[in-house]
N, C-alpha and C positions, 0 to 999 in steps of 0.2 A: 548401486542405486544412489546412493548419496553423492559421489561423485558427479552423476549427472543432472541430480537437483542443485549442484551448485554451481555445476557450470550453467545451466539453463537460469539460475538466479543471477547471476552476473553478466549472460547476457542481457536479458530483461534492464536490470538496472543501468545499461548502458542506453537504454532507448528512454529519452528524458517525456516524461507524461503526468504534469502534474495535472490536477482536476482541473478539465474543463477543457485540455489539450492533452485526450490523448489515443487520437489515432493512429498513429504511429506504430504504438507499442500492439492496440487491438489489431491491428493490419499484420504485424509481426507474426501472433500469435495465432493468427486464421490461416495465415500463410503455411505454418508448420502442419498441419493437420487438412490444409484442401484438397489433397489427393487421395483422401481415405475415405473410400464408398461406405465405409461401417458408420462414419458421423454423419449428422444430421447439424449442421451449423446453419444459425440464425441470430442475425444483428437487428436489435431494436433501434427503432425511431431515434428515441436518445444516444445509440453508440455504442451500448451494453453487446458484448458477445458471449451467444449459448451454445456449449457443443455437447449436441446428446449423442446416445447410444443409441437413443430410440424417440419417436415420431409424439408421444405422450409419456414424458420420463413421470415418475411419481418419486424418486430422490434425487435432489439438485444438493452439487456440491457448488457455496459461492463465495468468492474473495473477490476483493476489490486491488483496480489495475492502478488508479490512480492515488498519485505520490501529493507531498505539502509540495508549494511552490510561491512564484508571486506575481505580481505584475506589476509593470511603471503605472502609479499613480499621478506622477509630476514630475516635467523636465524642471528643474531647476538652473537659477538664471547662470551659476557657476559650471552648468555641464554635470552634473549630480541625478542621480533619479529617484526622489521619492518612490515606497513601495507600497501596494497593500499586497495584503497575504493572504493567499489560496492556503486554506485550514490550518489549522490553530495550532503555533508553537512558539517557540521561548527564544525570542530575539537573541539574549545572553550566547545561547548555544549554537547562532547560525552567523552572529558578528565573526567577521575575517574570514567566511566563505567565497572559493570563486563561486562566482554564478558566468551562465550564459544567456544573454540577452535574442532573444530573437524577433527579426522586425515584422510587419505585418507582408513581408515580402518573401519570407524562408531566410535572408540573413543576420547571421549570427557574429555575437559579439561579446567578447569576455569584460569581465570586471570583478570587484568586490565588495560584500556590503560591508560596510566600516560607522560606525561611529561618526557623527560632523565634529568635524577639529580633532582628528584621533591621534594629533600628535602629542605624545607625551611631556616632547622637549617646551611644547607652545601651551597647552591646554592642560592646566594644575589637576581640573578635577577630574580627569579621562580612568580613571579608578574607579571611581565613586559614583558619576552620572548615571542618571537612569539610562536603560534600554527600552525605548520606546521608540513607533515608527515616525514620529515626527523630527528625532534627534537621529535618523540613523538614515545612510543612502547609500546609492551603488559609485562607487567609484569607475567612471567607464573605460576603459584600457585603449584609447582614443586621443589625438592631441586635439582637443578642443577644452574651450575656458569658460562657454555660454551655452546657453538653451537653442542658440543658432546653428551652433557645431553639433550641437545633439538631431536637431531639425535637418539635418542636410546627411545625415548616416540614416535616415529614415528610420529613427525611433521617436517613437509616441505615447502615449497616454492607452494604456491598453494591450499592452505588447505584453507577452508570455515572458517570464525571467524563472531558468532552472540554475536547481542547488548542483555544485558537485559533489558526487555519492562518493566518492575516498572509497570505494572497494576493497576487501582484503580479506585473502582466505590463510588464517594462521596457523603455522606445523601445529599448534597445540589441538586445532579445531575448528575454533572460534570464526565468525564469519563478522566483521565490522565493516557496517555501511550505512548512510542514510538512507531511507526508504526501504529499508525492513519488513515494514507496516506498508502495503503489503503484500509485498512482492516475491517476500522468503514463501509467503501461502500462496501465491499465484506460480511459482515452481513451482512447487509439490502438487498444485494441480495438474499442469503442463506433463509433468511428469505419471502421473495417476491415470492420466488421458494414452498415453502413449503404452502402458503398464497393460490395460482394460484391453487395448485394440489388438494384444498379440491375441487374445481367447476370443474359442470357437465363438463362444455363444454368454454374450453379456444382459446383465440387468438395466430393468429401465429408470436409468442414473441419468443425469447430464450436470454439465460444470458451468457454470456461468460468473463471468467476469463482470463484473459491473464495474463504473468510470467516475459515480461523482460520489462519493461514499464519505470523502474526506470532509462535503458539503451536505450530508446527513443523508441525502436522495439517491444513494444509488441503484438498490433493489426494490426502490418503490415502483417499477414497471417492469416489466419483462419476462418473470417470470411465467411459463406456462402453467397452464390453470390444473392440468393433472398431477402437477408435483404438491405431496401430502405432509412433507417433509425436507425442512430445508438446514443443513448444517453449513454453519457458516464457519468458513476458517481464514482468522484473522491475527493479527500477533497478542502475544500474553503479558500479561501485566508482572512487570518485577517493581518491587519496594516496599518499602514499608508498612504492615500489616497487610500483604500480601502473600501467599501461598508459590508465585509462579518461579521458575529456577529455568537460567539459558541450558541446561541438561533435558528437560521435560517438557510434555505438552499440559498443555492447561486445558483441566476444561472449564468451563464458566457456566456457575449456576447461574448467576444476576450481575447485573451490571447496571447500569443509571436509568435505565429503560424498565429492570424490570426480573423477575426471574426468569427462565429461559425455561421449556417446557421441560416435566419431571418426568415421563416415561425417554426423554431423547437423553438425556441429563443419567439415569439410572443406566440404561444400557452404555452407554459410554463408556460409564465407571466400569459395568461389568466386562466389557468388550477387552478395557483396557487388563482388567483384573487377568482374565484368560487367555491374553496374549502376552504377557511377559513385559507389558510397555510400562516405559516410567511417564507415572503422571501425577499430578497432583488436581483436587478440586480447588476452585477458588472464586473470589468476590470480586468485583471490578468496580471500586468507588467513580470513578468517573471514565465514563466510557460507553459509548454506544456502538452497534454494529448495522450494517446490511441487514441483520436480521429484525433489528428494533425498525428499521425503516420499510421492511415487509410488511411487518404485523400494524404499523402505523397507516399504510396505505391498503388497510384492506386484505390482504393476503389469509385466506383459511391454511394456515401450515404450523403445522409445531415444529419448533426451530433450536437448534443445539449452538453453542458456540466452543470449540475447538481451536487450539494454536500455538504453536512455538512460545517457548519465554523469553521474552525482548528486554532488552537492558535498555535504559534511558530514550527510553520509548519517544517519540516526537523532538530528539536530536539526534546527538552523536549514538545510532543505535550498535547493538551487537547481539548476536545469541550463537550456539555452536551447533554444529551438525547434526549434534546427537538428539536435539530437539526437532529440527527437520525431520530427520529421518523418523524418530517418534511421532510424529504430526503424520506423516505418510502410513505409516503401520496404523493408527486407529484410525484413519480414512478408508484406508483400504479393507479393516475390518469390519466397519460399517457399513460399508456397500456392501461385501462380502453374504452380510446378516442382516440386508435389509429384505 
């Protein structure tokens, strides 16, 4: 089982879908699953994919598909491209990433975000300067010197720019890659999905992926109106005065939104208590889910939050199998007991 939640997480991470871009990856994953008369697949207006069991599911399991990213803010007049960022992370930890630039045409183009003036030998304070989007740009892997050479590869103001995820599944475990969050829970669904459809006769579950989550809205539509119960599986909070561990799932009572409901929250615990899972409870000082953006937009549902322990969460992530595969066993035993 593990095996193949990480190979399905590596592929995934190989299909670049930051928020706001990313059909690709939903196409992907509809694709996997069209041929099976037992699903009921439905895409919202917005681009969110639902694949039920059943025609009026009353348990929705939901992770979010989309990844941080950026886009060109500004050609710059030296051939450089100012960035703004698709959700919130720590320049510090994505300075000397390749990225790939994609034009509004499908063409693709490598470069790096750097620092302006990153050279050491030229630049005293290249230490000590802040990181901030004003002082930092993409280096474009192009011979051009101006904003004309950048004009004439047909990039612009508005063009989609992905991180490269560094994948890597280590003899120890350990799985290191950006987009973690959350994509390690979008496998273990994928996987969950495929788990369900070998049995005769299933519950009225369904999974739904939602696309803009990174930008607070992703479960704010779509869901169907007979799901009473929505557990959302998203990555775990590791650091300090945190509970969460790359071993365990986490479940999360509260997070910046709010407490999570206490009858979804108590079964959890005891689910996990009864199945042998290692888990731990925990607090999430900053942090919202798909599920905060349910219950914000109206949704009658009591809602759990559930998910692997992610190390250096909105960078260089990491967490090891042995939390997936925990994430998968209290999944599966919540549906099981729903």
């Amino acid at each position: 089982m593990i095996k193949e939640i990480v190979s399905t997480l590596e592929s995934i991470l190989k299909i670049n879908s930051p928020t706001g871009y990313t059909e690709n990856v939903l196409e992907y994953i509809e694709e996997l699953f069209g041929v099976n008369e037992k699903l009921i697949i439905k895409n919202s207006n917005k681009g969110s994919l639902c694949i039920s069991f059943d025609e009026n599911p009353e348990l929705l399991i939901t992770g979010h598909i989309d990844t941080l990213g950026a886009m060109v803010k500004e050609v710059k007049g030296n051939g450089t491209l100012e960035i703004t960022q698709l959700g919130s992370y720590p320049l510090n930890s994505f300075e000397g990433e390749y990225v790939t630039i994609r034009n509004s045409k499908g063409k693709l183009f490598s470069g790096t975000l750097l620092l302006n003036n990153p050279a050491a030998h030229v630049n005293k304070d290249v230490r000590t300067e802040k990181r901030q989007l004003q002082n930092m740009s993409i280096r474009v892997d192009e011979i051009i010197d101006s904003e004309i050479g950048i004009q004439e590869l047909g990039i612009n103001v508005g063009d989609f720019i992905f991180f490269d995820t560094r994948f890597e599944h280590t003899k120890s475990g350990f799985i290191k890659s950006r987009f973690l969050d959350d994509k390690a829970c979008a496998a273990v669904m994928i996987e969950l999905i495929k788990d369900l459809g070998k049995k005769s006769k299933n519950k009225k579950v369904g999974f739904f992926f939602s696309n803009y989550e990174e930008v607070g809205h992703g479960s704010c539509v779509g869901i169907p109106d007979s799901v009473s119960e929505l557990l959302v599986l998203d990555m775990a909070v590791i650091g300090d005065g945190c509970a969460g561990n790359e071993s365990a799932v986490s479940i999360c009572a509260k997070d910046s939104s709010g407490p999570y409901d206490f009858k979804v929250t108590n079964k959890l615990r005891e689910l996990a208590v009864k199945n042998k899972i290692n888990y731990v409870i925990d607090i999430y000082p900053y942090y919202g889910s798909d599920g905060s953006a349910a219950v914000r937009a109206g949704y009658d549902v009591r809602v759990g939050l559930i998910g692997p322990g992610v190390s250096a969460s909105h960078g260089v992530e990491r967490t090891h199998q042995n939390a997936l595969k925990e994430t998968y066993n209290l999944t599966k035993a919540y549906i099981e007991n729903f």
